[in-house]
N, C-alpha and C positions, 0 to 999 in steps of 0.2 A: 520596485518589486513588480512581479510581475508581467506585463506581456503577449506577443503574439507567440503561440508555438502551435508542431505539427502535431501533438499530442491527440488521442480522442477524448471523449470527457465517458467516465461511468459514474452513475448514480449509486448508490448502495446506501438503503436504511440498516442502522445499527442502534441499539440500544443506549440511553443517556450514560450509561454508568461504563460501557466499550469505550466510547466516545472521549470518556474523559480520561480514562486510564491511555490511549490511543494517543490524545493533544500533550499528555504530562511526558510523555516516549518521545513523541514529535520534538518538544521545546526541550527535552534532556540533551538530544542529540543535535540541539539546534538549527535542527530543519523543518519543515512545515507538513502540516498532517498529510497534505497530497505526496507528499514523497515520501512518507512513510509508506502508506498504503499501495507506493505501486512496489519500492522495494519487497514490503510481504507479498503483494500477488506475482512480482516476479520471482521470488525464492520458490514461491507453492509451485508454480508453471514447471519451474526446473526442475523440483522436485518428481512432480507427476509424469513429465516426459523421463526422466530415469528410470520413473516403476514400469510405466509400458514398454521401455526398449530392454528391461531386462525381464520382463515377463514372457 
């Protein structure tokens, strides 16, 4: 597991009790918390480009 990749790396503090609700999502889906985390920030991204291009 694990590796080189082209990724960037983001930091982000969250709360212990996120965190665990966040890893229990992670290991349901059988994937690992970093890839949870960018699937939600790429939904939000998509999301927010939609609001501005129909505003």
């Amino acid at each position: 597991m694990g590796g080189k990749t082209d990724l960037d790396r983001v930091v982000a503090y969250v709360p212990p009790e996120l965190k665990r609700e966040l890893e229990e999502w992670a290991q349901a889906e059988e994937r690992s918390l970093s890839w949870l985390v960018a699937k939600l920030v790429d939904k939000a991204l998509k999301e927010r480009r939609e609001q501005q291009n129909s505003a």
